[in-house]
Each structure stands twice: as C-alpha cells, then as structure tokens.
N, C-alpha and C positions, 0 to 999 in steps of 0.2 A: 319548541318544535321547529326544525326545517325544512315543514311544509312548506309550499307555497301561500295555500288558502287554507279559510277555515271553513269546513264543511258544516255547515248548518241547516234550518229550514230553508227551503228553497224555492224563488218563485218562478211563475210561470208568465214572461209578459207577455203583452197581448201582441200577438201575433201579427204583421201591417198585412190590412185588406186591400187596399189601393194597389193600383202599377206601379206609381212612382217609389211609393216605398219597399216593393217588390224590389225594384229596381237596386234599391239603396242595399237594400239586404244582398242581394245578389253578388255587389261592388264590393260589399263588405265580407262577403265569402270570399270573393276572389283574393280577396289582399292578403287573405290567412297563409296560402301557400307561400306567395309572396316574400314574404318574410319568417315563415317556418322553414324552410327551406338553409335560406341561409344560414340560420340560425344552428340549424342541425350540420350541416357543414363545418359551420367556424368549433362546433364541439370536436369534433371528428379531426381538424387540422391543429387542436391544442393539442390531445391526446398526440399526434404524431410528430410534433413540434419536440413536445417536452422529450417524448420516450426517444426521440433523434438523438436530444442532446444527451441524454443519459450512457446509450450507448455509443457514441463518440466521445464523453470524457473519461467515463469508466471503461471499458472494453478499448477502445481505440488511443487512449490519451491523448485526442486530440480535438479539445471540449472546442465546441464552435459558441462564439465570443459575442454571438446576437441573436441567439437562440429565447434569452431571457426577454430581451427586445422583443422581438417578433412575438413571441406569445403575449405579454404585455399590451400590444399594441390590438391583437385580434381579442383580447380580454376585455376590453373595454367595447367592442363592437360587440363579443359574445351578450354583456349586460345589455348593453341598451336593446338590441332585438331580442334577447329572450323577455326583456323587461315588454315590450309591444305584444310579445307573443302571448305572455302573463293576461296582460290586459286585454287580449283578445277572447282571450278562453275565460274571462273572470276569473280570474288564480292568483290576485293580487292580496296579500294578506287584508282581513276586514274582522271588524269583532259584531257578529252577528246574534251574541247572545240576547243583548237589550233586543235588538228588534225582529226577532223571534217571537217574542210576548208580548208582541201586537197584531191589531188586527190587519188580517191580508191588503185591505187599502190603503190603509197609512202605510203599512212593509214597503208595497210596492211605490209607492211615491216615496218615501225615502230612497230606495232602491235608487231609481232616478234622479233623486238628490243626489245621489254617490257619485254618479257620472257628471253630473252636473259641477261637482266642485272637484273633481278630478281635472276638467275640462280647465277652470279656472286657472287654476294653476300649470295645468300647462299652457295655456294661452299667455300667462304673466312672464313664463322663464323664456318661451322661446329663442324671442329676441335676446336676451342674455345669453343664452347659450350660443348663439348663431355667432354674437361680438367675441365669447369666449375662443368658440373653435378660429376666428379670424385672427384674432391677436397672438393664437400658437403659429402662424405662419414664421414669426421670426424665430423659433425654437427649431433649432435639429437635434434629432437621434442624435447620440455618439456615437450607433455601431454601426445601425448600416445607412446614417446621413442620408435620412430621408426630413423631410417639413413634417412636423408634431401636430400640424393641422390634418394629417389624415388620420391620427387617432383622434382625434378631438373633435372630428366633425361626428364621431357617431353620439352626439349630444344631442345636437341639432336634429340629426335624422332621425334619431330615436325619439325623440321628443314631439317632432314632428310628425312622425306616421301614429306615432299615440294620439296625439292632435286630434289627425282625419277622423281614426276607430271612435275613437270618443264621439264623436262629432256624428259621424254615421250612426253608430249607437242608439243616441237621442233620438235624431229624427225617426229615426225606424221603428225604435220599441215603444215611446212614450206617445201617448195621446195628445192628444192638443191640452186638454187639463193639466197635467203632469209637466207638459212640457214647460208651458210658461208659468208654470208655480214653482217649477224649482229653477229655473233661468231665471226670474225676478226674485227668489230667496236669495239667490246666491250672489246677484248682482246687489240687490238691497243690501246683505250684508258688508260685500269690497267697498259699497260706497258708502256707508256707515262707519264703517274704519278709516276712509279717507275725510271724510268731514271731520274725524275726530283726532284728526292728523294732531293740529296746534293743540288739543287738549292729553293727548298722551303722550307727546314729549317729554313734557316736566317730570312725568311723573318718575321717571326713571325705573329704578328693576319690578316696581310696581307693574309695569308690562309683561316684565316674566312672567306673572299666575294668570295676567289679563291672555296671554297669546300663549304659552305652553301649557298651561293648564285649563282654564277653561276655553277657548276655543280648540286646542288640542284635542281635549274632553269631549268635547260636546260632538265631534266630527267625528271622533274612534266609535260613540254610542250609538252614533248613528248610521253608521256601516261605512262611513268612507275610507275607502283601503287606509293603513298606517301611513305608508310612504308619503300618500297626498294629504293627510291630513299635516305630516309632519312638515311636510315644504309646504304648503302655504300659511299656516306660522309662521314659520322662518321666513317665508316672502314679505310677509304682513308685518315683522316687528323688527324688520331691518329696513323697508323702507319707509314705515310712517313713523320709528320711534329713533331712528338712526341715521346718519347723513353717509351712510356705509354705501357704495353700491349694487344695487340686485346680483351685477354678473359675479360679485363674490358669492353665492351663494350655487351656481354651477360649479364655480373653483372648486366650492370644499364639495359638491357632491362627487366631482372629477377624482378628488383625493381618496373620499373615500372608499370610491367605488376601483380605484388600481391598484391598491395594498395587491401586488403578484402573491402572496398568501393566500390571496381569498382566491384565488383559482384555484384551489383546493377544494373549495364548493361542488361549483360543476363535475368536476372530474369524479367526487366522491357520491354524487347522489345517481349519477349513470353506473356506476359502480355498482352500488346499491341495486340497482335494476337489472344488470346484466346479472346478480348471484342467483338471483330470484328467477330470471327466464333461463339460466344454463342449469338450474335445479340443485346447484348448491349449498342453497337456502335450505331445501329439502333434507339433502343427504345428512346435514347436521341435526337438524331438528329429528329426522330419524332415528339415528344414533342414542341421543339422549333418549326417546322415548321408550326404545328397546331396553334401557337402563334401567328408568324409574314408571315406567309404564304399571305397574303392577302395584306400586306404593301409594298410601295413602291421599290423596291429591298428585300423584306423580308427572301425571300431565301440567299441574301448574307450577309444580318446582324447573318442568322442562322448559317453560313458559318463560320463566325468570334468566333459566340459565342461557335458553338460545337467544334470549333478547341481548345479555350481557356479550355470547359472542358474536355475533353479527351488526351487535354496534362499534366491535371492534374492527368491521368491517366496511363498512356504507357512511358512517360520519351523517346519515343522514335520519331522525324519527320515522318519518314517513314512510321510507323507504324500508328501515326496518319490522317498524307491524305490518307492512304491505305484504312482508317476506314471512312472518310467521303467523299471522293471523288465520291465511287461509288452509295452513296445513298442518296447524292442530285445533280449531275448534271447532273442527267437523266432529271427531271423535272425543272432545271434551263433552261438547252435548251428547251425543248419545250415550255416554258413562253421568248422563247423570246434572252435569256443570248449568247452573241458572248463566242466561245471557249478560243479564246486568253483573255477575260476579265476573265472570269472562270479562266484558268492557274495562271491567272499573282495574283487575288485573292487568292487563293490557295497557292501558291509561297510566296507569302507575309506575308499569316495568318501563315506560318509556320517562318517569323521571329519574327512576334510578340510575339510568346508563349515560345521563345528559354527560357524565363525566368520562366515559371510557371512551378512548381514542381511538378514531381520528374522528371526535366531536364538532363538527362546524361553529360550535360555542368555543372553545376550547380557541380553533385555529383563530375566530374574530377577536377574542380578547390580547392573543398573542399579536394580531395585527394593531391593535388599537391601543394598547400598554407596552408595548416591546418587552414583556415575559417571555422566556425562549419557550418556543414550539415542543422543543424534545423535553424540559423540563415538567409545561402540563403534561405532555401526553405520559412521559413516565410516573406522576402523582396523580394522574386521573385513577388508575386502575382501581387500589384497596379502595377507597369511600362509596365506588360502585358494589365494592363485596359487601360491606358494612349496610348498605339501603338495602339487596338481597339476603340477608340473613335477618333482617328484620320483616322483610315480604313475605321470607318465606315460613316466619314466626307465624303471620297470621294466615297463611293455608296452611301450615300446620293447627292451628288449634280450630279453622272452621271446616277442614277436612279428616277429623282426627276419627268418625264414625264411619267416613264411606262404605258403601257395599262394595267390594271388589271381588263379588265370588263367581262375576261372568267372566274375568278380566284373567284371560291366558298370560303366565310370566314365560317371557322370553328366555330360549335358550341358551345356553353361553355360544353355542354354534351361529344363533341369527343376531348375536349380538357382537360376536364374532366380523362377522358377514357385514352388516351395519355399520360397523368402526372403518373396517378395510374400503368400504364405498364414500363414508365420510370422511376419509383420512385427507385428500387434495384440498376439500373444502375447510376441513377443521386448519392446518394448515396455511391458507391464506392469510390470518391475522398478523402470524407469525413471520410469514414471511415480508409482511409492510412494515413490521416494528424493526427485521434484521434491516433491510435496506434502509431506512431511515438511522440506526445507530452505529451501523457500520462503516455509512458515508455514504453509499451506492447513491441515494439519490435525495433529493430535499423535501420536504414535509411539504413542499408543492406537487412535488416530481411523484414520490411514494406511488398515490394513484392512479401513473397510468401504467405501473407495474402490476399493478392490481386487476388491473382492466386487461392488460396482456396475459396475464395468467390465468384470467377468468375464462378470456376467451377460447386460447390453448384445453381448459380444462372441461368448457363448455362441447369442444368441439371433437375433442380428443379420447377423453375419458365417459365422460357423463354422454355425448350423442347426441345433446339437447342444446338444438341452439336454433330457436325461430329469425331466419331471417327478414321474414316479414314483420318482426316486433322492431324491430332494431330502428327503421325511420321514427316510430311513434314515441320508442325510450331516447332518442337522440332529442325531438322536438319537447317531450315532456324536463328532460334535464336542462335545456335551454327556459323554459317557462319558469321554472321553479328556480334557478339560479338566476334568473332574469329577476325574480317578486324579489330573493330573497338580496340580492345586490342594488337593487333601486331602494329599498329600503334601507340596506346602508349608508349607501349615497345621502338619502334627504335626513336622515338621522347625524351624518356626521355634521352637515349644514349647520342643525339644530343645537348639534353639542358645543360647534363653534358658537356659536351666539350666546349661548350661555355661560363659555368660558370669557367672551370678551367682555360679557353686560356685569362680571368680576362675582354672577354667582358660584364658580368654585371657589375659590376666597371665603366667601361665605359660609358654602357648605362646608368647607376644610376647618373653619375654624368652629364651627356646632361640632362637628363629627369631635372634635380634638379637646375639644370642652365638656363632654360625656362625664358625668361621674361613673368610675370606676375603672377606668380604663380599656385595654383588651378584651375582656369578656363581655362587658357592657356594646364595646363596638360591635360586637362578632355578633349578639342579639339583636342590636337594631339594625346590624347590616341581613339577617336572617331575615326578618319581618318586613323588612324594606324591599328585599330582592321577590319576597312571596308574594306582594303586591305587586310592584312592580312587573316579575313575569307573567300573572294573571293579568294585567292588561298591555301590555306591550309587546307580549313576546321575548322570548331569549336573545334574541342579535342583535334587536335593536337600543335593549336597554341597557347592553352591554357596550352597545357604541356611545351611548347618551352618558351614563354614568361612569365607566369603567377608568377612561382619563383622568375624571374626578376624585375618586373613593377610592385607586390604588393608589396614589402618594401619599395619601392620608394613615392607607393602613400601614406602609412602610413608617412612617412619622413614631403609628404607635404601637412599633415592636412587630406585626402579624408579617410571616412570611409572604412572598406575594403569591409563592403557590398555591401556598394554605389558604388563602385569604381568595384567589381561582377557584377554590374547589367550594368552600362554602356559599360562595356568590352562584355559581352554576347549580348548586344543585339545588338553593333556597327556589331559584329563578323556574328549576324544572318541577318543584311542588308548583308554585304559581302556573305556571304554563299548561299541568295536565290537572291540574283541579278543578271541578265546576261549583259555579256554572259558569264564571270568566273563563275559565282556563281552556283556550282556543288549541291545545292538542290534545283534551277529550274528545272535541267534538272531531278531529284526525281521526281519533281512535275508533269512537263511534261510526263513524263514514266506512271507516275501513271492514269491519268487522259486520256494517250493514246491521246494527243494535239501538234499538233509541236511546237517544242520550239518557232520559229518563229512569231508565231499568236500572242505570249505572250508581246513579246520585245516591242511593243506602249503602250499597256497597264499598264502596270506594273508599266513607269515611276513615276507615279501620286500618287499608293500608297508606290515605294520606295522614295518617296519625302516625302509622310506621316510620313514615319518611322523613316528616317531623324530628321522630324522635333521633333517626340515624344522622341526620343533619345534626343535629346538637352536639353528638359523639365526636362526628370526624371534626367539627370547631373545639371541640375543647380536647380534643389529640389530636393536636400538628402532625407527629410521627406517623399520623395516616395518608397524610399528604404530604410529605417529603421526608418520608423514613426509609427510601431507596432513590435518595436526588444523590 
C-alpha cells in the first residue's frame, strides 16, 4: 500500500490541563502551518518545474539543461518537510495490528514509546546529518553551479524540526507516568547496547538477527513508525558492531531518498486526488456501472474493473479506494452487499492492481534495480487481468443467486450518455502510457501531464473543481510522499549494512543452492515476499531486498520483469491480508467497516490471488509476452 499510515485502533491522549502545556500545544500547532505551507509549495513548483521542461524540449526544442537540477534539488526539500509534516499528523507508516489486542493502557504507553524511540534516533543522526550537509559545501551543481550544501541542508532541517515535534509531542501528551517510563526504556535500552559494545563485535553477522531482526521486530510490534525503527538499527549496528561512521548512514538515506524517479510519488498520489475532486473518478466508475449494473454481483465486477483502471491512473492504493469506495458502496449496500464482503473485495482489489501502472512499487524497484521503468510498466498490465478474472471467479460463484428484480437495467441511450461523460476520464490512462512511449515525456515527467489534463478536464468539462480542497490535497501529497520517502531513505541505510556485513553473499548463495531450480525459486521467492509484505510494507522491502534477490534471479534463468511482477504481487497479497496486512486496515479506514466484518470474507479472494500468483510465475509470457 502507498499509504502513508496505517489506519487502525486509535487512541485518544490525555488531553494537557496545565498552562504550560497549553502553551506547548499551542507552539505545536503553530509549527504545523509553518512547515505545511512550504511543503505544499515545493509540490506545486515540481509540477511546474518538470511540465516547463517538458514543454520547452518537446514543443519548443529547446529543453533547459537544469531543469532536472532544480527539481532534484527541491525533491529532496519536498521529502524531508513532507516527511515533518508526516510526523506531525501521525501519518508515518506504524503496524498497529499487535497493539490493537491490548489493553487501552499499555496501547497508550506504547503509543508514547513510539515517540519516544522516534525521538531517539533523531537525536543520534542529527549531528550526522548537520556534518553531512557541511562537507557538500565543496560539491557544486554542474548546471546551475550553485554549493550541494543547499540541498543537503534539508537533512538537518528536516531532522531537526522532527526533533522539536517530537519533543513537544512528549511533553504535552504524555503524563508524567508515561513520560519517564518510556524515556528511561529507551534510554535503558541505547545504553545496554552500548555496554554491550565489546561483547557484539566478535560476534560478527550474528548481529544481523540481533539488530535487523529482533530489535527491528520488537520496534515494528510495537507501533514505532517502519522508518525509525529501521534507522535506529542501522544507527545501533553500524556504530557499536562497525568502526564505519554514523554520517554514512545519512549518506545512504540521502541516496536513497534522490533516486529523481521517485518524484514520481508525489506527483502521482496529488494526481490521485485531483481525479477524485474534479469527479473523474466518478464518471468512470459511472460508466461501468450502467454496464454491469443489472448483472449478477455487477457492482462487484465494477469494483474490480474501476480499481484496475484508476490504478492505472494515481500509482497510488490509497488514493485509489479513496476514489472508488465512496461511489459504489453506497448502492452495493442497499442492493443487498454484507460490509465485511465489500472491505475484504476492496482490500483485495487493491492487491491485484499492485502491478498496473504507474505502481509506486513498480517505479521503486526500477530505482533500486535499474530494471527499465517502461519495461515494468508494459509487463505490469496481463497479471493484473489474470488476479481479476480470478476475483471475479469468486463473485461470480458467491453472487451467482442475487435478487436483481428491484434493479432497473440501463438503457443503451444512458449508457450511451455515461460512456460520452466518462470518455476524458477513461482516456487519461492512455494518454500517460502515449506520452511516456512515444518520448513526450519521462516516467518522472508523465504526471504532471496527468495533473494538467486533470486539471483542464476538472475545470473545463466536468465544472468540478473545489478550490478550497486543493491547499489540503497539496499538504496531504506532501505528508504521504514525505512517510513514504523517509522510509526509503532509512531502508536504503539498512539494505547498505546488510550488503556490506557480506549477507547478500549469503543469501545469493542459499537462494542459488535451492534444489530444483526456477520453480523452487519462484515459490520461495512467493512465500518470502507474502511475508515479508505483511510486515514491512511494499517499498520498503523492496528497497531491502530487491538489490539482493534480482541478481540472483538473473543467475537462475527468471526474467527480471517476470521475476518484478511475482515479487510485487506476492508482496501485495502480504500487504492487504489480515491481520498483518497494514493495507486492509487502509481499506477498512476508507470504507469506515471494521476490520473485523472483513477477516471470513476475504479468505476466498486471498486464496484467489494465491492462486493467480502461481499462474503468472510459471507463464513468463504474462510478464513479458508484449516487452
């Protein structure tokens, strides 16, 4: 899922009765704008950045040579303040499933834990990052010869105003109880690692399960956002088991977090939100429903099919059930539809389309494997039809009784009617796939044609264009591009340490030792990524592992597209399965359903997806039978 958070139980802290912490709350509001502000700006000046350049190389032939610069440079500022912004709204990825099934006072003191070891680690990098941004002062641009220290200081500042938040946070929300029980946990724990400095050196990769696995572990169970549990690991087993220094560990979040590909994020989950406020989202999901409106479960086959095209629109989950959820299961229920069937269809349509493009999974792995961009996105498409024709196996056989004798079929005139109003909208896909294969513009660039078109279409055609949403979808695309790039960042950290401490070596050679070869890979690589995405998420175990497990599948024969498409879509059963699976409980948030109602349902179509998985692994020609 490329949410930002995971929508779960949710607490309510105690409120601060005092002045002073009146005060702090107050401070703490104020900062919000502060730094939302900008945030929503710097979105706003990429969009105008990139679409400059687009029409000055295409249209003008006379492409400006620092365009790529300059965006580049305000990318890295976009991250770190939407990543503040994240952390101010709590929208930092967290797996709140374990501490759900506790009780409300341990919740909420963990809760407080969270901040507290969030705190931690950014108190450890600061000063790293501060030495970092100093030592780019000897680095210039090439194009427009400016000092690399003005990108590089938004480490520091980003880091830094997270710092404050953090810091405010505590004081204001937690009790005096709370407060010094998880400041002395936390601190207890750094200096437990530090005494045990001379005793885990020796041990060598024996550290890897001690700090990637179960402190990793123990941190994700316990609600601490991904990113911080994953950098402080990474802080903790490079400087007590390593003679490496801490500020490499901002280096590789710096790297990670500037891959100019992944500004394809931002631009594609504002995208997402503008289809949805200009009603475009609508007009499609209209169209199909005039279609199949009358058929046996017809509304859920609409379900499946608008999910598949509007993913081919937004690149972003969230974004996409945010767009269809609310404008078909108003009328799913009153024909009939149980909630929990709704969620668990929902939940599930969002694993099937992990692969149709412009997938935020898709473009990470392209930055973190150097697999070409146009290649997934052209092999994404069948394996999303192939996980749909098995969905829609099983609403056909649990909707094969329906009553549909209330249920007016549409006539060819309003369905007519329907096609001609959803025609700009249906439309849009097609026109980000032409621009991207025809040259017009780069699998960066793509979406701010998308977002111009929207706009034009929102404003032009359709009527619908709230201007008052537009600061809230600018600061929300900031926040969620913000969780979801600091999580790349402290993940690429991680994946460094684990290439240097020589366990890809390791793993390459298990992996490569497999009896039976390709098909043996392709199953444990199945089972491996369904785990793996129930607890880690899609983009970050694709940052962690992706480096690793693509040379190996080249080693053994498996295309690397083919070998794309089973990793994502293994990772997207993981991801929306419960009760790990932290884009059910997206699904459920969105859709306002308890998780609960979901968990019988569901089983049948994650058995579906299963089994479509297993198909497009053992036909390649699914995944690159039109490369």
């Amino acid at each position: 899922m490329e949410r930002g958070h995971i929508e779960g139980p949710t607490l309510a802290l105690p409120q601060p009765a005092c002045g002073w912490r009146k005060a702090i709350v107050s401070l703490n509001q104020a900062l919000k704008p502060v730094v939302a502000i900008p945030a929503a700006l710097l979105v706003v000046a990429e969009v105008i950045v990139l679409f400059v350049g687009i029409v000055s190389r295409y249209l003008l032939h006379a492409p400006i040579v620092w365009s790529d610069e300059l965006a580049g440079i305000l990318f890295l500022w976009l991250a770190m303040l939407g990543s503040v912004v994240a952390f101010q709204r709590a929208e930092h990825m967290r797996m709140t499933a374990v501490v759900g099934m506790i009780r409300p006072e341990a919740r909420l003191f963990l809760d407080v834990f969270a901040t507290a070891a969030s705190l931690a680690f950014l108190a450890l990098v600061i000063h790293p990052a501060y030495e970092f941004a100093a030592d780019e002062v000897y680095v210039t641009t090439p194009a427009l010869g400016i000092v690399n220290s003005w990108r590089a200081a938004a480490l520091p500042v980003g880091i830094g105003l997270m710092l404050i938040v953090a810091s405010l946070r505590l004081i204001a929300t937690a009790n005096v109880k709370h407060l010094f029980g998880t400041v002395a946990a936390v601190g207890a724990l750094v200096a437990v690692l530090a005494l045990l400095a001379p005793v885990l050196k020796p041990l060598g990769n024996l550290n890897l399960l001690i700090f990637f696995v179960f402190v990793v572990g123990a941190m994700v169970f316990a609600a601490v956002p991904i990113a911080f549990s994953f950098g402080l690991a990474t802080v903790g087993y490079i400087t007590l088991t390593t003679t490496t220094p801490d500020a490499v560990v901002i280096g590789r979040m710096d790297e990670g977090m500037s891959h100019l590909i992944l500004l394809a994020v931002p631009l594609f989950v504002f995208l997402g939100l503008l289809i949805e406020m200009t009603g475009m989202a609508r007009a499609m999901v209209g169209f199909l429903a005039s279609l199949l409106g009358h058929v046996r479960g017809g509304l859920h086959y609409v379900l499946v099919g608008a999910m598949y095209l509007v993913s081919g629109i937004s690149g972003s989950k969230a974004a996409d059930m945010a767009a269809v959820a609310p404008v078909l299961f108003p009328e799913m229920t009153r024909r009939g539809a149980k909630p929990g069937d709704l969620v668990a269809l929902l939940a599930a349509t969002g694993a099937q389309t992990e692969t149709i493009p412009p997938s935020l999974v898709l473009i990470t792995i392209g930055s973190v494997t150097g697999v070409s961009i146009a290649a997934l996105f052209t092999g994404g498409l069948l394996p999303g039809i192939v996980l749909a024709v098995g969905l829609c196996a099983v609403v056909w056989w649990r909707y094969r009784g329906e009553d549909l004798s209330h249920v007016r079929r549409a006539t060819r005139r309003e369905i007519g009617r329907a096609f001609l109003i959803a025609i700009p909208a249906i439309a849009l896909p097609f026109v980000i796939r032409a621009a991207v294969v025809q040259g017009v513009a780069t699998a960066t660039e793509v979406s701010t044609i998308g977002i111009v078109y929207s706009t034009l279409a929102g404003l032009l055609i359709y009527r619908q264009f709230d201007w008052r949403r537009l600061y809230p979808m600018l600061v929300e695309t900031a926040a969620l591009s913000g969780a979801i790039l600091f999580i790349i960042g402290a993940a690429t950290g991680m994946a460094w340490a684990l290439t240097q401490s020589g366990f890809s070596a390791s793993l390459a050679k298990f992996m490569t030792s497999l009896p039976g070869g390709m098909p043996i890979f392709l199953v444990v690589t199945v089972i491996a990524f369904v785990i793996l995405g129930s607890v880690l998420e899609g983009i970050p175990a694709i940052v962690l592992f992706g480096p690793l497990l693509f040379p190996i599948a080249r080693q053994v024969g498996v295309h690397e597209v083919h070998y794309a498409m089973v990793v994502v879509l293994a990772m997207g059963i993981g991801l929306f399965a419960p009760p790990f699976g932290v884009g059910y409980y997206a699904a459920c948030a969105i859709s306002r359903i308890h998780p609960d109602e979901g968990m019988g349902p569901i089983v049948a179509y994650i058995v579906a997806l299963l089994l479509g998985t297993f198909v497009v692994a053992a036909l390649p020609w699914i995944s690159i039978g039109f490369l």
